[in-house]
RONUFI-178527 format. One record per residue (C-alpha): residue number from 0; residue in one letter; z, y, x. Coordinates in steps of 0.001 Angstrom, whole numbers. Layout:
// RONUFI-178527
 resi resn      c3      c2      c1
  NUM    A       Z       Y       X
...
This chain:
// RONUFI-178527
 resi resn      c3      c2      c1
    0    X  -30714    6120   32942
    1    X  -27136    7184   32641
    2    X  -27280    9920   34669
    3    X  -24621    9240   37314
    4    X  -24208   10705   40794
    5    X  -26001    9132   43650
    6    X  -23621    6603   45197
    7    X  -21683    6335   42015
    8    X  -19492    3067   42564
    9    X  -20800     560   39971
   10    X  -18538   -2869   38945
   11    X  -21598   -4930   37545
   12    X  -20730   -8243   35080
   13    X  -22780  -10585   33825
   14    X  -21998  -12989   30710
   15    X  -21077  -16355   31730
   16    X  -20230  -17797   28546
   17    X  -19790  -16397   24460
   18    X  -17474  -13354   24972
   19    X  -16672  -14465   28723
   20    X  -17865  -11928   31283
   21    X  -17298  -12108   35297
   22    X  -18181   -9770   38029
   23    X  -21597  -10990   39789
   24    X  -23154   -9926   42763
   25    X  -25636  -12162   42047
   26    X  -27997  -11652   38989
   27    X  -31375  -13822   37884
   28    X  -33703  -13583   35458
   29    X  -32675  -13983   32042
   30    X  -29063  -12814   33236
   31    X  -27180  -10742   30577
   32    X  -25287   -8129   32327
   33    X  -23003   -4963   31521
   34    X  -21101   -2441   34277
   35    X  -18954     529   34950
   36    X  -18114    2974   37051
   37    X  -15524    1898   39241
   38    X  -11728    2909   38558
   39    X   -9614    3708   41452
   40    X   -6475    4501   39087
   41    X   -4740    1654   36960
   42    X   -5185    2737   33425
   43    X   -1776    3168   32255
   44    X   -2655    3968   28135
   45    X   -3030     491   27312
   46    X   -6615     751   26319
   47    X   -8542   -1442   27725
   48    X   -9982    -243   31463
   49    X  -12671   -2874   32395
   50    X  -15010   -4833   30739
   51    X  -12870   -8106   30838
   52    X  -10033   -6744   29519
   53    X  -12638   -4772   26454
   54    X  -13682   -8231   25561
   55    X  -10344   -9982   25713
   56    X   -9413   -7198   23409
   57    X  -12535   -8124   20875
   58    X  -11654  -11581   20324
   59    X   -7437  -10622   19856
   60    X   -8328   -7398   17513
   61    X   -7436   -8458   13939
   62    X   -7431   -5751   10739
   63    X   -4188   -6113    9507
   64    X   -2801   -4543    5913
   65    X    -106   -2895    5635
   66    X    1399   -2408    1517
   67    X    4325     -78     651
   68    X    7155   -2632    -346
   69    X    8663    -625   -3103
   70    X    7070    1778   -5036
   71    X    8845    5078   -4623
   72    X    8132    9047   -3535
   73    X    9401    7930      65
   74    X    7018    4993     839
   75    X    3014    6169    1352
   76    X    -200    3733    -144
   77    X   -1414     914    1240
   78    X   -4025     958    4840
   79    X   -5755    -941    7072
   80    X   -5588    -704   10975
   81    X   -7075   -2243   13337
   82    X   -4182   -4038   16316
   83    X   -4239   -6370   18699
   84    X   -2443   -9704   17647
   85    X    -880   -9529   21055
   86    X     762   -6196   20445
   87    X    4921   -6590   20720
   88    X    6838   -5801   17584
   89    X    7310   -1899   19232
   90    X    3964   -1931   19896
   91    X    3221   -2419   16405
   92    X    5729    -337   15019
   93    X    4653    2629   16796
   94    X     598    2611   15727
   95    X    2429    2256   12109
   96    X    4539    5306   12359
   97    X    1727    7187   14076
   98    X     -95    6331   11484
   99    X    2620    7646    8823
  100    X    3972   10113   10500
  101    X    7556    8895   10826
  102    X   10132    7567   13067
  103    X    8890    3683   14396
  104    X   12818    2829   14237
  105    X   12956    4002   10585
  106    X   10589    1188    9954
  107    X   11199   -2027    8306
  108    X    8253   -4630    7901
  109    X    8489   -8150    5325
  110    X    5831  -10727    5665
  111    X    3936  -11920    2511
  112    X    3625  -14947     917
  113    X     373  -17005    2192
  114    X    -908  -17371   -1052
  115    X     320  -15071   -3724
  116    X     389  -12285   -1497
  117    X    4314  -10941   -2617
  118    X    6706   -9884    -340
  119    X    8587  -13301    1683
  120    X   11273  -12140    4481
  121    X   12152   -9214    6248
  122    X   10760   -9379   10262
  123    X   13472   -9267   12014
  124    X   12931   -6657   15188
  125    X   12827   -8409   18484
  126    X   11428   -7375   21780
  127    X    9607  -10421   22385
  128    X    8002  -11268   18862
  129    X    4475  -10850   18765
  130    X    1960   -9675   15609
  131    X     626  -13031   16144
  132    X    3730  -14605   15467
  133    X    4433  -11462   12295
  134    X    1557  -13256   10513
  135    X    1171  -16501    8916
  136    X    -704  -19194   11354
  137    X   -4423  -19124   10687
  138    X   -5784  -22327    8771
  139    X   -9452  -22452    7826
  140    X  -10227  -20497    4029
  141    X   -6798  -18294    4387
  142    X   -7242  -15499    1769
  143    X   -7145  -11802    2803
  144    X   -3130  -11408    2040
  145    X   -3055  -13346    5574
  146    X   -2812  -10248    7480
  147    X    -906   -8323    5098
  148    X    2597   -7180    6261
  149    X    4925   -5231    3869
  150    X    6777   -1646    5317
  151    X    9544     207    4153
  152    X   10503    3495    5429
  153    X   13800    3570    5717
  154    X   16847    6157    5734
  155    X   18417    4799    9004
  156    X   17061    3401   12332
  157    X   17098    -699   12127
  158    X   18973    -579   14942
  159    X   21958     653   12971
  160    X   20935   -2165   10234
  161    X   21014   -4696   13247
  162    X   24946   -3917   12753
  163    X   25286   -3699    9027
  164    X   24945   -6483    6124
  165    X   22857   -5417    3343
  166    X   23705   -7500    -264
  167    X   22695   -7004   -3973
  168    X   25226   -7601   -6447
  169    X   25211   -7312  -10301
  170    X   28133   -5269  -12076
  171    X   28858   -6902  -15246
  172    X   30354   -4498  -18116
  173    X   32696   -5181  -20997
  174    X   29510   -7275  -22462
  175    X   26979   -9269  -20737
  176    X   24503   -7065  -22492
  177    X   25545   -4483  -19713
  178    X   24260   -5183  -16650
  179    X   23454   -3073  -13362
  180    X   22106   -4361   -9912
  181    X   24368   -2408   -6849
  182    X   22273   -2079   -3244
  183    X   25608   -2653   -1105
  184    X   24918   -1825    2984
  185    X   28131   -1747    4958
  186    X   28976   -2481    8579
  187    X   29684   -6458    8967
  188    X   33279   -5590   10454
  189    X   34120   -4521    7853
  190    X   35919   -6673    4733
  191    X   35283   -6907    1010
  192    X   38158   -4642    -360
  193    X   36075   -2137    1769
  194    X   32951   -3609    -355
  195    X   34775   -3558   -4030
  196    X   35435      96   -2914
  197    X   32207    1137   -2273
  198    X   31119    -457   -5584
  199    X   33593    1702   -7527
  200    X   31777    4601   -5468
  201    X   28731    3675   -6763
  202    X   29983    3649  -10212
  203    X   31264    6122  -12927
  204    X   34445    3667  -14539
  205    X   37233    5525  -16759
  206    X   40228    5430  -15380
  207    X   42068    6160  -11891
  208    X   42914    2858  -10882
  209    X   40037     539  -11928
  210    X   41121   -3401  -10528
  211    X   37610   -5179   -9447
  212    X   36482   -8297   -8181
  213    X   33707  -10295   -6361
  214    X   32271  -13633   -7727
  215    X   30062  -16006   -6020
  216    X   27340  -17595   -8451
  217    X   25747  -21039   -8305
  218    X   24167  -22904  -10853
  219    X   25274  -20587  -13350
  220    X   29010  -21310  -12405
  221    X   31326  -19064  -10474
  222    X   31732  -20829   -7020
  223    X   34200  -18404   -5503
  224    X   36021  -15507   -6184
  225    X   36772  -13541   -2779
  226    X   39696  -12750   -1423
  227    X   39909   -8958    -365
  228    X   41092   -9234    3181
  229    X   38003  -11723    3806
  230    X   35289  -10248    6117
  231    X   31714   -9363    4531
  232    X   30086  -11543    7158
  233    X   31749  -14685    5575
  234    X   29064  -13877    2627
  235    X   26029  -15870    2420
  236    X   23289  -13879    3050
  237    X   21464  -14795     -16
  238    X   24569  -15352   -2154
  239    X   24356  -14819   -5862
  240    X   27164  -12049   -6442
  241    X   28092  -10413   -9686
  242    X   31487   -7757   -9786
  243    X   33813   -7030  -12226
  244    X   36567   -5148  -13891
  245    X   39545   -7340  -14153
  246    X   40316   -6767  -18061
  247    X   43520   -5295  -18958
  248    X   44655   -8606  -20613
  249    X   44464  -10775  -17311
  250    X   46154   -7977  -15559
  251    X   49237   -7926  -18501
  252    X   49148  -11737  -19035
  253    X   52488  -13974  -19408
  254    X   53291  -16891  -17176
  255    X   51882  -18830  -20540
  256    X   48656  -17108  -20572
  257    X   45769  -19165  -18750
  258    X   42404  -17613  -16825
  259    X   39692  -20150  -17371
  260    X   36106  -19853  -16572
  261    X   33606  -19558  -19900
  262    X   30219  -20874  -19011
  263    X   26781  -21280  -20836
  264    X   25073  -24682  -21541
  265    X   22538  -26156  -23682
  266    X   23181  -29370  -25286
  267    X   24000  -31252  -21530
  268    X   26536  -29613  -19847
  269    X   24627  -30124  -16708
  270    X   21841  -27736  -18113
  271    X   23496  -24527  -17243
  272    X   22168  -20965  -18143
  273    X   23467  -17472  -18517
  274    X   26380  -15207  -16479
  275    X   29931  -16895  -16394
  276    X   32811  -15414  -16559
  277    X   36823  -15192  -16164
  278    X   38641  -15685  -20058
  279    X   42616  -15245  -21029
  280    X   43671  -18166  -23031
  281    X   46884  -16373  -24564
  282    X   49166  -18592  -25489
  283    X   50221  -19568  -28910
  284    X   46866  -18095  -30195
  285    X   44485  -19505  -32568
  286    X   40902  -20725  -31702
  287    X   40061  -18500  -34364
  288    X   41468  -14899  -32745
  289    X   40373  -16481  -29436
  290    X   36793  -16587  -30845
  291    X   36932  -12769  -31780
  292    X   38035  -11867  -28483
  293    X   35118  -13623  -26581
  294    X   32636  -12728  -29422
  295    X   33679   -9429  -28105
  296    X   33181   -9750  -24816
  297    X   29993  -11799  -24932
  298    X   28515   -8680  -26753
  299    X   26633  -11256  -29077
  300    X   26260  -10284  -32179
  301    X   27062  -12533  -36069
  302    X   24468  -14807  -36184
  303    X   24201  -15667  -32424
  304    X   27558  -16324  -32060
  305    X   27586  -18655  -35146
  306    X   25079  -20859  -33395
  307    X   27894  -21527  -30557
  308    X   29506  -25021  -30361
  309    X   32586  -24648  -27922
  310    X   33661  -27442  -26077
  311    X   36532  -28268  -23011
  312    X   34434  -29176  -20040
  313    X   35603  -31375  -17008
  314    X   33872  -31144  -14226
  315    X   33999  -35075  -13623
  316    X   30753  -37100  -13492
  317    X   30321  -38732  -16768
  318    X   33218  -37512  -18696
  319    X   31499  -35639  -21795
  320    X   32338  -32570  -22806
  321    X   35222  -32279  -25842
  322    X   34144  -30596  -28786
  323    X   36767  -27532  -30773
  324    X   35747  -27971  -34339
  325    X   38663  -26061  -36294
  326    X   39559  -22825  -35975
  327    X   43695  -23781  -36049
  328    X   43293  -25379  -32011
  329    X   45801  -23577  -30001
  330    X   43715  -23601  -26888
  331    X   46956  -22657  -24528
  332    X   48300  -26054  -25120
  333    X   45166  -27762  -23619
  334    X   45942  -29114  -19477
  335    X   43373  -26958  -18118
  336    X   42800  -27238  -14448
  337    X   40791  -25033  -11710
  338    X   37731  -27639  -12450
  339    X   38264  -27284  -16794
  340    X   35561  -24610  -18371
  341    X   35233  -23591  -21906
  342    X   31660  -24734  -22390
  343    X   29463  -22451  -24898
  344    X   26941  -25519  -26531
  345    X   23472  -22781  -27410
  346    X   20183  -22576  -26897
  347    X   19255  -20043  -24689
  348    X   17822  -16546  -25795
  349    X   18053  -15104  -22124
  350    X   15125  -14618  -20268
  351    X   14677  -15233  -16842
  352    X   14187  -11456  -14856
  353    X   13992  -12808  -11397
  354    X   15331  -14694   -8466
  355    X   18142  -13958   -6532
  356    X   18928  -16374   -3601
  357    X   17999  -20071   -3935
  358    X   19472  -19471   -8048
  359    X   17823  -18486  -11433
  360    X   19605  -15268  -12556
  361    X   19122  -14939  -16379
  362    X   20196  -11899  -18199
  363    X   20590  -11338  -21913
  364    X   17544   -9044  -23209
  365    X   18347   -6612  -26089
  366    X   16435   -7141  -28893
């Protein structure tokens, strides 16, 4: 019925089990049975040669997703193809490419969250890791988004990216109001005066000789401020980091003068919101000029800023915070130490835009 030469060498299978086939020489009645012509060559494509091997690949074939991470001219629509879940991370990478026409090193893929389908963690490339293993494990009742995989297309082969640190950092202006996130990629050798520079790159400042510097974040507080001879690969990976210009002030101030840390709070000063930041206490001045000067640099306007109860913060377990209630408090005079804040008392009028690291990142919304 198929038309083959006389003599044609035939490999004959029958079923032995559900999707289990095995070559028979020995068939009965009832026997279900499938064959091909024999191959003398090793098929070297990696399709699948024999009828074994065409079966194996039935029960491993899975229809994968794949979803442009970022929405941009570079990065195609979404598609479906059809792999293997035994394909190696190459493997996979290539079919991708071939798919979008593009370079399979070029290619970056995140997994997705099990159940809300939104992009988790960036697959790291490794020659042994499996699409099995790209995936979420199987469970019974998973929803479709558990064989979705994220891609970006990238300018750079992730082998360059295998040596480089990538970070996102938030450059705070001469208000809070003015905020911009910075996509930093640099080699990890490489240390973070090297990183402040490349922010200034990135950035249109007046003046020649702009002074900068790079602030960890947690809880709302400034953990560290890094040193510029420290290497970038002393950064937490998912680190909270905000830059800024040093003001003129702290660069001018007096041996008097004080740099404190200003921080947000609502009513406990354990319930921390908002961006901190670095504050001269000049010394000799008023409360009442120091208020102007941080009204200014909040960027808050009249009636916000009248809502604000200050108060000297310790950072001491059970000590409460100390209320300023007159204007005629020279602040200077105070023993502030590395763990004293000026505490801003407020209800919150931030709202949260997203989450960087293990940290809620709020930033003030214009009205």
């Amino acid at each position: 019925k198929k038309e083959f030469p006389p003599h044609t060498p035939l490999r004959v299978y029958k079923e032995t089990r559900t999707s289990m086939v095995a070559v028979t020489n020995n068939l009965q009645d009832g026997d279900i049975i499938c064959f091909q012509k024999e191959f003398i060559e090793i098929n070297r494509t990696g399709s699948a040669c024999d009828i074994p091997t065409f079966y194996k690949s039935l029960s491993t074939r899975i229809i994968v997703q794949f979803s442009p991470k970022f929405k941009d001219e570079k990065q195609k629509s979404e598609f479906k193809l059809a792999l293997d879940k035994d394909y190696s991370y190459d493997v996979v990478a290539s079919h991708v490419a071939a798919y979008l026409n593009t370079d399979p090193l070029k290619l970056r893929f995140t997994s997705a969250h099990i159940t809300f389908g939104t992009p988790r963690t960036i697959i790291q490339r490794k020659t042994y890791l499996k699409l099995k293993s790209m995936l979420p494990a199987r469970y019974q009742s998973l929803p479709t988004t558990a064989n979705l995989i994220y891609y970006e297309i990238l300018d750079f082969s992730i082998v360059e990216l295998e040596n480089m640190m990538h970070f996102k950092v938030y450059w705070l202006g001469t208000t809070l109001k003015e905020l911009e996130a910075i996509n930093i990629l640099l080699p990890k050798n490489v240390i973070v005066d090297d990183f402040l520079e490349d922010i200034l790159r990135k950035l249109s400042l007046p003046g020649p000789t702009n002074r900068i510097r790079l602030l960890e974040i947690t809880n709302c507080k400034v953990l560290k401020e890094y040193n510029g001879k420290c290497l970038i690969d002393r950064i937490p990976a998912h680190a909270t980091l905000y830059a800024e210009e040093i003001s003129q002030e702290e660069i001018e101030k007096n041996l008097n003068d004080k740099v404190v840390q200003v921080y947000h709070f609502t009513k406990n000063p354990t319930y921390t919101h908002g961006i901190p930041i670095k504050f001269v206490i000049k010394a000799g001045e008023l409360f009442s000029a120091t208020k102007l000067r941080l009204q200014a640099r909040l960027g808050m306007n009249e009636n916000d800023f009248a809502d604000i109860k200050f108060a000297i913060v310790h950072e001491v377990a059970y000590t409460k915070p100390r209320y300023i209630v007159h204007d005629n408090v020279i602040l200077s005079n105070q023993n502030w130490t590395p763990n004293t804040y000026l505490g801003l008392d407020y209800v919150s009028k931030t709202e949260c835009v997203g989450l960087v690291g293990d940290n809620k990142t709020s930033i003030y919304i214009n009205e």
